[in-house]
MDAnalysis code that builds the backbone (N, CA, C; Angstrom):
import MDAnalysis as mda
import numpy as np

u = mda.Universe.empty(612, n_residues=204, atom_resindex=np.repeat(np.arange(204), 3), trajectory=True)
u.add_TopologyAttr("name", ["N", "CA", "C"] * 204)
u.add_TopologyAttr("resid", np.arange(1, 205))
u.add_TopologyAttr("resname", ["UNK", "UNK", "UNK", "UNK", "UNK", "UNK", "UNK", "UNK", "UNK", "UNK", "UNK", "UNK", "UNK", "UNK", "UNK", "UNK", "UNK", "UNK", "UNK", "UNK", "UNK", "UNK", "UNK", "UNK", "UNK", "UNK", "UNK", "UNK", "UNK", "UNK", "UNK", "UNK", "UNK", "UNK", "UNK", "UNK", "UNK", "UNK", "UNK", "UNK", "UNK", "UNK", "UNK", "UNK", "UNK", "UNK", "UNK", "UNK", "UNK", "UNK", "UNK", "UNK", "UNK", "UNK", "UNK", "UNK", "UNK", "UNK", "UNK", "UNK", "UNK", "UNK", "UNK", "UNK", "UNK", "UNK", "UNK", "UNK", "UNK", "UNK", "UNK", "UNK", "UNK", "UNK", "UNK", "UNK", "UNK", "UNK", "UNK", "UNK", "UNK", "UNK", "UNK", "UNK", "UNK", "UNK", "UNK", "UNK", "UNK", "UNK", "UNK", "UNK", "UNK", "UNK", "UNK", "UNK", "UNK", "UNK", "UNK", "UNK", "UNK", "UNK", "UNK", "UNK", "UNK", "UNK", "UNK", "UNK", "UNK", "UNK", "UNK", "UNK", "UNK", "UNK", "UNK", "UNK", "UNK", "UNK", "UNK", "UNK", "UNK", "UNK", "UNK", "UNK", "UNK", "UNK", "UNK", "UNK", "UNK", "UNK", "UNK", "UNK", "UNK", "UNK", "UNK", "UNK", "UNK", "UNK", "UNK", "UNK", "UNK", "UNK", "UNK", "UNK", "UNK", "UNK", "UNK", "UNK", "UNK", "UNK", "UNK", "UNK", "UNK", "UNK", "UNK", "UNK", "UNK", "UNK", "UNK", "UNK", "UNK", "UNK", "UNK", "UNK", "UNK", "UNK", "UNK", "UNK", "UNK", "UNK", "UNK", "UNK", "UNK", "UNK", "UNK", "UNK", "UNK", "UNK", "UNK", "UNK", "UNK", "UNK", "UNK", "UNK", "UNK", "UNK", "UNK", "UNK", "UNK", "UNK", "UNK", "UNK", "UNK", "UNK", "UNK", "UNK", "UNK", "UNK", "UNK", "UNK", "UNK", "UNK", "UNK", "UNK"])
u.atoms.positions = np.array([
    [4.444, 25.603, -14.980],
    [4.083, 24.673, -13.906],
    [4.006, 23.256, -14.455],
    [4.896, 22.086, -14.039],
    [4.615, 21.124, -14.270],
    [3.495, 20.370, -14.305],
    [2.947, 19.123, -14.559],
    [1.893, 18.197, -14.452],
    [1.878, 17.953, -13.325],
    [3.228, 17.365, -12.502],
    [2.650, 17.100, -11.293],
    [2.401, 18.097, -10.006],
    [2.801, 19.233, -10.246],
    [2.126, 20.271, -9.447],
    [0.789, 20.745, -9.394],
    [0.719, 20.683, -11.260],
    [-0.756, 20.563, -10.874],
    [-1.959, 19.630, -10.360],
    [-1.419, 18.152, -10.405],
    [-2.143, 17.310, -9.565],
    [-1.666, 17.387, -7.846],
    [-0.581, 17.458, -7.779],
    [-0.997, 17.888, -6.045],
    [-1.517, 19.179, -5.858],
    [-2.040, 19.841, -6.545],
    [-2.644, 21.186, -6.035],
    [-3.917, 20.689, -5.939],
    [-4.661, 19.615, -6.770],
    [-5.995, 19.405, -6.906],
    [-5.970, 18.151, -6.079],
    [-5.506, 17.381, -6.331],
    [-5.288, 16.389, -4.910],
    [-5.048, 16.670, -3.582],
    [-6.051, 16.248, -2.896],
    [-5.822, 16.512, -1.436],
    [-4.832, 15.363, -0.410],
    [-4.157, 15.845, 0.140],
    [-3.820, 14.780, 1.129],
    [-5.216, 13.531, 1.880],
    [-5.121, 12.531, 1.707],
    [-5.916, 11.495, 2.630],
    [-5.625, 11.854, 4.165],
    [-6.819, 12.168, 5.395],
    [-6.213, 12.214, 6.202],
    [-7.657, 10.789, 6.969],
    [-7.401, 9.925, 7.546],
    [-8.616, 9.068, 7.666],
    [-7.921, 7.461, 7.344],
    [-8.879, 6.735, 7.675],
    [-8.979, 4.974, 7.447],
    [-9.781, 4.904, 6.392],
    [-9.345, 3.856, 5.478],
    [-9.291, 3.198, 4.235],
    [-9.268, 1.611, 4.735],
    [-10.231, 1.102, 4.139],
    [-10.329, -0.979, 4.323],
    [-10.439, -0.944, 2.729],
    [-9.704, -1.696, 2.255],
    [-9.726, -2.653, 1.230],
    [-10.208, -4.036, 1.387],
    [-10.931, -4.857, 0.514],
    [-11.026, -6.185, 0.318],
    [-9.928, -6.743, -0.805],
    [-9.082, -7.835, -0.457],
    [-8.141, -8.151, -1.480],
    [-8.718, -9.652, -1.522],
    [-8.804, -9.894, -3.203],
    [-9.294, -11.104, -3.599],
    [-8.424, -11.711, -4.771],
    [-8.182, -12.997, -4.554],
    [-7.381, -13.333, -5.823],
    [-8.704, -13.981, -7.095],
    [-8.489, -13.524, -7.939],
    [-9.406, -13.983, -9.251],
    [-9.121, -15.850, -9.837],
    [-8.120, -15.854, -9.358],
    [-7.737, -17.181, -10.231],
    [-8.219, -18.111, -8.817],
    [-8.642, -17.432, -7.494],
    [-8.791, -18.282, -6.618],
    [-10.204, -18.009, -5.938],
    [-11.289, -18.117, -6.951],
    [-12.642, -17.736, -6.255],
    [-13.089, -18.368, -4.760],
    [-12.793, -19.362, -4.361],
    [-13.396, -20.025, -3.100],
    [-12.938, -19.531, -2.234],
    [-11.471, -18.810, -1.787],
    [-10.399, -18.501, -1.187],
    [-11.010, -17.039, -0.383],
    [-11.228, -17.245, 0.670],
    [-11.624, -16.039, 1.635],
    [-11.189, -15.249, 1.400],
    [-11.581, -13.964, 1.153],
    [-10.566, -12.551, 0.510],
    [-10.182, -11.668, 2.095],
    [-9.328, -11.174, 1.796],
    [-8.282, -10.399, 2.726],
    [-8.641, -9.135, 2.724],
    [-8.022, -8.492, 4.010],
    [-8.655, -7.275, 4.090],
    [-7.127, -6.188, 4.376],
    [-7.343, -5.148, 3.810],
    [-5.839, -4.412, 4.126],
    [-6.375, -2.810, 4.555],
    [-5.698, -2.734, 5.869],
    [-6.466, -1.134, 6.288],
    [-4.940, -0.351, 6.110],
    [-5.205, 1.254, 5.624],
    [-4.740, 2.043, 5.245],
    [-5.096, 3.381, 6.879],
    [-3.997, 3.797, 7.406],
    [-4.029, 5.014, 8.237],
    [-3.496, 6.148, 7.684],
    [-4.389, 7.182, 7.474],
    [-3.261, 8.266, 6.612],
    [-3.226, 9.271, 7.623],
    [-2.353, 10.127, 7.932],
    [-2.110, 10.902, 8.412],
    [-1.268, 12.574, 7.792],
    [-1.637, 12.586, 6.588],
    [-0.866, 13.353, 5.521],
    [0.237, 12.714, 4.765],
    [1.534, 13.283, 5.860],
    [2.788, 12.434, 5.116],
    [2.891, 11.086, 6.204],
    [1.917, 10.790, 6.728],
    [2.982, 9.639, 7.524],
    [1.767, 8.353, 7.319],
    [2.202, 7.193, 6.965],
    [1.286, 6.168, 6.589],
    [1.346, 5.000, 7.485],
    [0.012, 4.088, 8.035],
    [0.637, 2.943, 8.208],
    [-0.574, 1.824, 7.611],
    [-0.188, 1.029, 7.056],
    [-0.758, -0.234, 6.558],
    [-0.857, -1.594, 6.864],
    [-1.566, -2.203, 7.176],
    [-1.522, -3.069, 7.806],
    [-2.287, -4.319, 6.698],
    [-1.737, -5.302, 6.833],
    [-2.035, -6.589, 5.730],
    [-1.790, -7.776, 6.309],
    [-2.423, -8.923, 6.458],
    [-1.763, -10.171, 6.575],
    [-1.220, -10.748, 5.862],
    [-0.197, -11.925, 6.814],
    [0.604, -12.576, 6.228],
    [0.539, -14.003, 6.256],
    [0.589, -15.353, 5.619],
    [0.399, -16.344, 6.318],
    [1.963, -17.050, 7.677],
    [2.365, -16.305, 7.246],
    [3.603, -16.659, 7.654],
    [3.663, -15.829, 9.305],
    [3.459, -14.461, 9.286],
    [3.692, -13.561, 10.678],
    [2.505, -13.277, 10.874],
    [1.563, -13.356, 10.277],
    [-0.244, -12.918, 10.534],
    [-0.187, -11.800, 10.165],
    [-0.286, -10.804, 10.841],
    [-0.518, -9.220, 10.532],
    [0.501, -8.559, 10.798],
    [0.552, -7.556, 9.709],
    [2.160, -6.681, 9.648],
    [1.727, -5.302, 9.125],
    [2.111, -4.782, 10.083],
    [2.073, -3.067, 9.743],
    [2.982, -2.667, 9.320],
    [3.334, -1.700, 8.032],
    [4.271, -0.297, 7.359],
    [3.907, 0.434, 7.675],
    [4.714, 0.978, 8.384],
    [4.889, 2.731, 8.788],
    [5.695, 3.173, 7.712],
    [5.248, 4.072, 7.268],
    [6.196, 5.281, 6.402],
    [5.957, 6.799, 6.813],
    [7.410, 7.345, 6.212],
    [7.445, 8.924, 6.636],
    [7.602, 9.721, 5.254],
    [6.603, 10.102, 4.517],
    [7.076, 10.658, 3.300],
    [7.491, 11.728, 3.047],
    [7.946, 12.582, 3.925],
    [8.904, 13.912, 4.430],
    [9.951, 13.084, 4.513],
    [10.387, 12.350, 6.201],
    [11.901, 11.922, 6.211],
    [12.450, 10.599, 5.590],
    [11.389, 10.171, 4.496],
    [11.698, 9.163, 3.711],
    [12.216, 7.769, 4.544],
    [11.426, 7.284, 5.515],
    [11.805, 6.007, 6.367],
    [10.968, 5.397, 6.523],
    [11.047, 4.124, 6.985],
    [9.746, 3.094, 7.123],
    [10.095, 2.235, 8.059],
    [9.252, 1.501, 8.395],
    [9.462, 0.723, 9.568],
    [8.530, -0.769, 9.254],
    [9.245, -1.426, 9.125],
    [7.662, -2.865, 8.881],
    [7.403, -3.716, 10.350],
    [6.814, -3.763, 11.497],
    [6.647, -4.260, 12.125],
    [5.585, -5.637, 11.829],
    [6.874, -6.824, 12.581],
    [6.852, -8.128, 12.422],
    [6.479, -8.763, 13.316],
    [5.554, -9.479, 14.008],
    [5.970, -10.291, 15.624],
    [5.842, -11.919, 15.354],
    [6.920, -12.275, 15.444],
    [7.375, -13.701, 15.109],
    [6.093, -14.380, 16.531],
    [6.478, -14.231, 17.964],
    [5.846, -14.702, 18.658],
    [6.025, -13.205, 19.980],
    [5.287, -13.459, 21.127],
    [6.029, -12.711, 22.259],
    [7.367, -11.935, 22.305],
    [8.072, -12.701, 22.253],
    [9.332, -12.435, 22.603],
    [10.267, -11.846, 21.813],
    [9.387, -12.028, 20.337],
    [10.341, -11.654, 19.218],
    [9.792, -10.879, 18.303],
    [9.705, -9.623, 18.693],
    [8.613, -8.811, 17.919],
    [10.010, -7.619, 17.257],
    [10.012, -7.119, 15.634],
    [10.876, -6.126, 15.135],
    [10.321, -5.594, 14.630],
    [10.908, -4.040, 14.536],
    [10.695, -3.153, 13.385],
    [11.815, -3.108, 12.729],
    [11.464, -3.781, 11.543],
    [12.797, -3.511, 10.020],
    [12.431, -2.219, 9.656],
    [14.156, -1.223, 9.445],
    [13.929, -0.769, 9.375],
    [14.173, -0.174, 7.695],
    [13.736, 0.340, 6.922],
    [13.925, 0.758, 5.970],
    [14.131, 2.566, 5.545],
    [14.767, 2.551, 3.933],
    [14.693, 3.972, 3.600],
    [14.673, 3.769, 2.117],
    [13.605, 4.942, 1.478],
    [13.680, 5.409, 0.560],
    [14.016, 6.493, -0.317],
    [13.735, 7.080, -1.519],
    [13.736, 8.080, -1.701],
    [13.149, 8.454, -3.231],
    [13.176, 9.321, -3.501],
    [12.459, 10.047, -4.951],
    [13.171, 9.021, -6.156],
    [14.717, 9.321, -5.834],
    [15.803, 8.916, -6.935],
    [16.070, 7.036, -7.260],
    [15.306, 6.893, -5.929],
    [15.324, 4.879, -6.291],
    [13.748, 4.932, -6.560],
    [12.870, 5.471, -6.724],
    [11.498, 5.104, -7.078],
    [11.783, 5.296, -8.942],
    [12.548, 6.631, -9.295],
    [12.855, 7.008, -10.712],
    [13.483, 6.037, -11.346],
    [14.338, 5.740, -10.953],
    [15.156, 4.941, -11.501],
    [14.850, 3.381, -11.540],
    [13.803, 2.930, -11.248],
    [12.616, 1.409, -11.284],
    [12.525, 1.611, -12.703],
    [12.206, 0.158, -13.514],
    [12.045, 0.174, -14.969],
    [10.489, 0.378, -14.642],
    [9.353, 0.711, -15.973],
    [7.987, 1.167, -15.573],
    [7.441, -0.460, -16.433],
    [6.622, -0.699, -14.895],
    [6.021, -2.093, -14.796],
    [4.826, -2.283, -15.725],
    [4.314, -0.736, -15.874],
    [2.652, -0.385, -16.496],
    [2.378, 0.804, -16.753],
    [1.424, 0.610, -17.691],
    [0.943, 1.803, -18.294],
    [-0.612, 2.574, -17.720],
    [-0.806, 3.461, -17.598],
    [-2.439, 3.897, -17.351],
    [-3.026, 5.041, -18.305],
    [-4.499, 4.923, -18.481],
    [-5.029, 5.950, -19.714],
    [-6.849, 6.023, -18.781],
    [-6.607, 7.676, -18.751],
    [-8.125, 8.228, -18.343],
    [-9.053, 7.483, -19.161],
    [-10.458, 7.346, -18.849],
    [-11.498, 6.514, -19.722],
    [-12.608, 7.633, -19.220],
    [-13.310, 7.654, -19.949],
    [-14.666, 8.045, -19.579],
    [-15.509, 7.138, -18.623],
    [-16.260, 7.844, -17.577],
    [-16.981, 6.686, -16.924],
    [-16.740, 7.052, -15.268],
    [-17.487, 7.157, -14.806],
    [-17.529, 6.998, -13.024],
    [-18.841, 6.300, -12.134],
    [-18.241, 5.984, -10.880],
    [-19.387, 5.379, -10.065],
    [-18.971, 5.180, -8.368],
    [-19.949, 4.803, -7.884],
    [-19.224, 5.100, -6.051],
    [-18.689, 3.827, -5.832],
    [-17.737, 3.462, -5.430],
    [-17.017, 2.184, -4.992],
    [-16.587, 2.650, -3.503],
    [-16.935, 2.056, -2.284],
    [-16.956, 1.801, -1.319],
    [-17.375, 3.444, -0.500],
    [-18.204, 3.796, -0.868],
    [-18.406, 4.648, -0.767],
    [-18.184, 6.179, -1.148],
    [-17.325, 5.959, -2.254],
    [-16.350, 7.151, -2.575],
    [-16.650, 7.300, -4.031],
    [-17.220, 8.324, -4.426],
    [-16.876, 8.679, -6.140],
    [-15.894, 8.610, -6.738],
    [-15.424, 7.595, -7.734],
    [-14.433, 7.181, -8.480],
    [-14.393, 7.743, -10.176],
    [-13.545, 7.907, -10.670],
    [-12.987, 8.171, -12.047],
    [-12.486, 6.613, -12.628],
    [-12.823, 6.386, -13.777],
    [-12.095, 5.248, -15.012],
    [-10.903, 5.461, -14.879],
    [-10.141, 4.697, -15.226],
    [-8.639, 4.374, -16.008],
    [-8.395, 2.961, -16.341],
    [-7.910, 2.889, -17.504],
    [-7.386, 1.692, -17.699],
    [-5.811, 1.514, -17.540],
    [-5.329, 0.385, -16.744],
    [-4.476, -0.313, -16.036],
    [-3.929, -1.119, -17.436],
    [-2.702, -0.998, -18.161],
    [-2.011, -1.977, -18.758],
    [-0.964, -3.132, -17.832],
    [-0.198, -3.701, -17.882],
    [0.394, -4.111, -17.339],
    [1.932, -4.499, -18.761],
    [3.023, -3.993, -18.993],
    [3.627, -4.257, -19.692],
    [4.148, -5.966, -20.147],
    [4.347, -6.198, -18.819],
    [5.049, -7.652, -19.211],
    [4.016, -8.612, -19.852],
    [2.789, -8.819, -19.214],
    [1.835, -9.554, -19.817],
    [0.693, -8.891, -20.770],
    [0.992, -7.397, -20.667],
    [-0.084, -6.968, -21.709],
    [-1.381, -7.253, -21.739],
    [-1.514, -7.255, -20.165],
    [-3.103, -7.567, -19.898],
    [-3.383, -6.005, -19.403],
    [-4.711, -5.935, -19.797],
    [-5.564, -4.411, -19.247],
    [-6.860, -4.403, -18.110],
    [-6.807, -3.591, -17.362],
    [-7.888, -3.876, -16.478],
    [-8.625, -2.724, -15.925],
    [-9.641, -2.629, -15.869],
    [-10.558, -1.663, -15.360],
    [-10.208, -0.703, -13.992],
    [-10.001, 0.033, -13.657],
    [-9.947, 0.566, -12.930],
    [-10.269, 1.581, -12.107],
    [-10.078, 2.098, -10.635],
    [-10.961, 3.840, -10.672],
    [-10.018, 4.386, -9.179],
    [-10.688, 5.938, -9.904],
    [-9.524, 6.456, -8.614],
    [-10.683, 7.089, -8.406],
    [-10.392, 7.974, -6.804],
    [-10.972, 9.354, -6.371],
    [-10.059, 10.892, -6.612],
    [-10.397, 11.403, -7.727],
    [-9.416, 12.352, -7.983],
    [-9.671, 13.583, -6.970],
    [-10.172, 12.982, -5.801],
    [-10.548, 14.241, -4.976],
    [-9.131, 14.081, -3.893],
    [-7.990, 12.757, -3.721],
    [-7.255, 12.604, -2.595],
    [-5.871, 12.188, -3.928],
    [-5.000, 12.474, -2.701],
    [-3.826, 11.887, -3.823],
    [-3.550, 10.232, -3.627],
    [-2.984, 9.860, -4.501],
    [-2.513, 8.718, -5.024],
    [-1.449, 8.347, -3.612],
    [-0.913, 8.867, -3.079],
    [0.454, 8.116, -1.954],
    [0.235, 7.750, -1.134],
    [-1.073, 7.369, -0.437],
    [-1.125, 6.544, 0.799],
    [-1.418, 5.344, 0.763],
    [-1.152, 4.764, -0.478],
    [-1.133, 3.349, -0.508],
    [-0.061, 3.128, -1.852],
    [0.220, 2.034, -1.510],
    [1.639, 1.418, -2.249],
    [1.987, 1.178, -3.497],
    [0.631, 0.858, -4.163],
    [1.379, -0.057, -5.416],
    [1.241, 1.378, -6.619],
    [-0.072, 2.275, -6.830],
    [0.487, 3.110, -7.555],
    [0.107, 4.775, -7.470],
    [1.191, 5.165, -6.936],
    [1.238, 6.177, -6.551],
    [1.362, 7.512, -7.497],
    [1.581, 6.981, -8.549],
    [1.618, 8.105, -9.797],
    [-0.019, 8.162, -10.526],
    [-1.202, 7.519, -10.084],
    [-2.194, 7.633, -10.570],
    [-2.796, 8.792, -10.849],
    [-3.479, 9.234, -10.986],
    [-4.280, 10.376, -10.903],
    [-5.169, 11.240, -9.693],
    [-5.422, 10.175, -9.066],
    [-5.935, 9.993, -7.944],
    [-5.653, 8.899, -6.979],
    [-6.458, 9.002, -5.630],
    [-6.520, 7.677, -4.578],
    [-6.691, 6.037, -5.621],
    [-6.310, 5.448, -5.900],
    [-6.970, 4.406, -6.264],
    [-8.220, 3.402, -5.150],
    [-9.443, 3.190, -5.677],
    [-10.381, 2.592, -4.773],
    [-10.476, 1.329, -5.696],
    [-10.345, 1.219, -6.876],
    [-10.559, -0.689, -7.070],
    [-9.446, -0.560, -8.185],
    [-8.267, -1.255, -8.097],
    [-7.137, -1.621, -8.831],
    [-6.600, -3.377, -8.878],
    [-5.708, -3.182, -9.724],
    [-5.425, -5.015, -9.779],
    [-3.983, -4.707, -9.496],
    [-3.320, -6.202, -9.303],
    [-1.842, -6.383, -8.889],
    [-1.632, -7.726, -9.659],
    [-0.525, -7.858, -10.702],
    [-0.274, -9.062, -11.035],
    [0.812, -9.874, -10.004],
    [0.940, -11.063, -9.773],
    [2.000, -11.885, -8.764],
    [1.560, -13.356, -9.261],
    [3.154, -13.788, -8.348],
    [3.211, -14.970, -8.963],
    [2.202, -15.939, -8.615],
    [1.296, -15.613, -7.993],
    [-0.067, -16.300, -6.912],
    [-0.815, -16.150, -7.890],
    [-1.081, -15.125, -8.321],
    [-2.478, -14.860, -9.187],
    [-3.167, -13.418, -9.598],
    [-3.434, -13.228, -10.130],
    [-4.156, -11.622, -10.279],
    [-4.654, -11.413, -8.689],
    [-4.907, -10.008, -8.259],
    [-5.031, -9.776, -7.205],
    [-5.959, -8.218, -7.245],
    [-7.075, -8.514, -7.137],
    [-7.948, -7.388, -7.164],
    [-8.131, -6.559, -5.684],
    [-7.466, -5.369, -5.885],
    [-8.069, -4.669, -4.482],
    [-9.148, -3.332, -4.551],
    [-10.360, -3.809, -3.796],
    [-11.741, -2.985, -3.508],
    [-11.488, -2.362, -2.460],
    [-12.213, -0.751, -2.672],
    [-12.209, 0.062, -1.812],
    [-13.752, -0.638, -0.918],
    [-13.848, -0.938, 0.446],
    [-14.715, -1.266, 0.817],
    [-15.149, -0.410, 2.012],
    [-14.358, 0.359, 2.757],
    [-15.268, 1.477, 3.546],
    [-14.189, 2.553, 3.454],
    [-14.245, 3.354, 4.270],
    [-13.213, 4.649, 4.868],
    [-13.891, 5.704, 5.609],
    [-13.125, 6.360, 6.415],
    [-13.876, 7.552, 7.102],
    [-12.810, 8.742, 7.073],
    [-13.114, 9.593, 7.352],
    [-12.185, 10.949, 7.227],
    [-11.754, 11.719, 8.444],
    [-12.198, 10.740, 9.424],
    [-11.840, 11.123, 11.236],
    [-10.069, 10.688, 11.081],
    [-9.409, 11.493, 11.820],
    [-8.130, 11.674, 11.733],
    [-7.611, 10.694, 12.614],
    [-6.935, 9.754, 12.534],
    [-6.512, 8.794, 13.042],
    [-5.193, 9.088, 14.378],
    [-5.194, 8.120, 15.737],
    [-4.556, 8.828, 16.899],
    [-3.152, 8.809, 16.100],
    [-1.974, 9.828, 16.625],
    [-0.598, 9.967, 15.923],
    [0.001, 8.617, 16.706],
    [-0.552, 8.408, 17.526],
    [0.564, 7.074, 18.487],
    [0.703, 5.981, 17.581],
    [-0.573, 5.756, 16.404],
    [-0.175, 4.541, 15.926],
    [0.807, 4.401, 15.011],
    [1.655, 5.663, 14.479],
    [2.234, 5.671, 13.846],
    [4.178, 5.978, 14.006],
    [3.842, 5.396, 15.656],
    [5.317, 4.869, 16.237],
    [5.589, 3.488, 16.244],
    [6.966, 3.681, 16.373],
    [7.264, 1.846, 16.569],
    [6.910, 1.603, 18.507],
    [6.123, 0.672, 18.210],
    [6.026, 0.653, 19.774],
    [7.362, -0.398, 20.662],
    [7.305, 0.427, 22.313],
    [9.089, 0.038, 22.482],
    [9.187, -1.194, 23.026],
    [8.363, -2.229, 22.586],
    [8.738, -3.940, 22.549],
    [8.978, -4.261, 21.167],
    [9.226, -3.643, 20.489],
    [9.542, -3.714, 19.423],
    [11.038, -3.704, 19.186],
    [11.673, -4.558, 18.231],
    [13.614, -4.128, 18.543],
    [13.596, -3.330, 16.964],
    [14.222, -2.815, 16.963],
    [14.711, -2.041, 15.410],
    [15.983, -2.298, 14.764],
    [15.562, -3.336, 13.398],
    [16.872, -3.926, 13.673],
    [16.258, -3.767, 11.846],
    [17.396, -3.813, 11.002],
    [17.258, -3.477, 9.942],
    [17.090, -5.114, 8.253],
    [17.172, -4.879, 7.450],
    [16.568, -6.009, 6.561],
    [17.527, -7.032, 6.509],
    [18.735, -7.005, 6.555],
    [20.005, -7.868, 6.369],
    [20.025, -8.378, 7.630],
    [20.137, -7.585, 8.891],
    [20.230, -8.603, 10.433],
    [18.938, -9.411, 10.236],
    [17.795, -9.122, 9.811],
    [16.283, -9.695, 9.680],
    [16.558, -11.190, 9.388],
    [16.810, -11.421, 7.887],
    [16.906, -11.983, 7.532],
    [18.536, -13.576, 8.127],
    [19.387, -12.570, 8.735],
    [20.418, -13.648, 9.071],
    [19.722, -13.656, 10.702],
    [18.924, -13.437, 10.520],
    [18.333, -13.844, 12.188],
    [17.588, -15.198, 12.161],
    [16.699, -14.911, 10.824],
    [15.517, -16.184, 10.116],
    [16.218, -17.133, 9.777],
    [17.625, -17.170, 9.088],
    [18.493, -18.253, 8.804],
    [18.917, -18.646, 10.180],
    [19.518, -18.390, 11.090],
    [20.536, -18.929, 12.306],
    [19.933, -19.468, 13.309],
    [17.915, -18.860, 12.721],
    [17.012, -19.849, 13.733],
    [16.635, -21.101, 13.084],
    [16.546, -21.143, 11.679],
    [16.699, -22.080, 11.239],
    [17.250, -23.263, 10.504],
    [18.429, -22.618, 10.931],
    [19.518, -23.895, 11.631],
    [19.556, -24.821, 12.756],
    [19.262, -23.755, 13.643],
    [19.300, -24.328, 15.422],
    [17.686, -25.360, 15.384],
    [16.561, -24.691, 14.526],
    [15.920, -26.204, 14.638],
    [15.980, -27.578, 14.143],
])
């Protein structure tokens, strides 16, 4: 039996809402952000702001490997880009970072957490970290090979270190409707997206 069979056997699917607080470190005064997580087993949606579109939800299907990012420019111009993934383009990514179990636990947003330390290869910075090895690692984005849920992790970018806190969650099963594209929505994929954003901004 492989390693990772045996962590999804002991990992449970997330089924419930997850709030994060996201704070940048290099920017203490700077109101921190909030990012909610819907799990529904295999089907996810996330929602984060943007300064640019305000709030933007990912839908993902981690059975039929598809996603959907819903955008709403204004009224009139609301999309779901649509995307696809799969096992064989996640493998084939060069590995950004390293992680190592630590001794050590405590409740972060309500949830009993496990240590790990977080390397980061390119800058070779290390950072504290914690999971819940009671849920799996895939209903949220950045690292899904952990050991567990991650509840307080970092993100390096070109903005600044980026700390995200587990700050509440509940385990009530979230309605399935939210995890359609709703039909004012157009479905139009990343390449039309983008020559849509150029040809409007031309015409102004």
């Amino acid at each position: 039996m492989t390693s990772n069979q045996l962590l999804s056997q002991k990992n449970l699917p997330f089924i419930g809402a997850l709030e994060y607080e996201i704070r940048n470190l290099e920017l203490k005064d700077e109101k921190p952000q909030l990012m909610h997580i819907l799990s529904l087993d295999s089907i996810i949606r996330i929602e984060t702001n943007s300064y640019v579109f305000g709030t933007q939800s990912f839908i993902k299907h981690l059975i039929k490997k598809k996603s959907y990012l819903l955008i709403s420019i204004d009224e009139n111009q609301q999309y779901a880009i649509k995307g696809d993934f799969s096992q064989s383009d996640t493998l084939d990514k060069p590995k950004k970072y390293t992680w190592k179990k630590k001794f050590g636990s405590k409740k972060i947003g309500g949830m009993r957490a496990k240590k790990l330390k977080l390397t980061f290869l390119q800058s070779q910075k290390s950072y504290t970290c914690y999971y819940s090895k009671n849920y799996a690692a895939r209903c949220q984005e950045a690292f899904t090979d952990f050991p567990g849920l991650p509840v307080l992790y970092y993100l390096e970018t070109d903005n600044g270190v980026l700390e995200y806190r587990l700050t509440k969650f509940t385990t009530i099963a979230p309605n399935y409707d939210l995890f359609g594209v709703p039909s004012n929505y157009i479905k139009i994929t990343f390449d039309e997206f983008v020559d849509l954003l150029n040809n409007s901004n031309k015409n102004d």
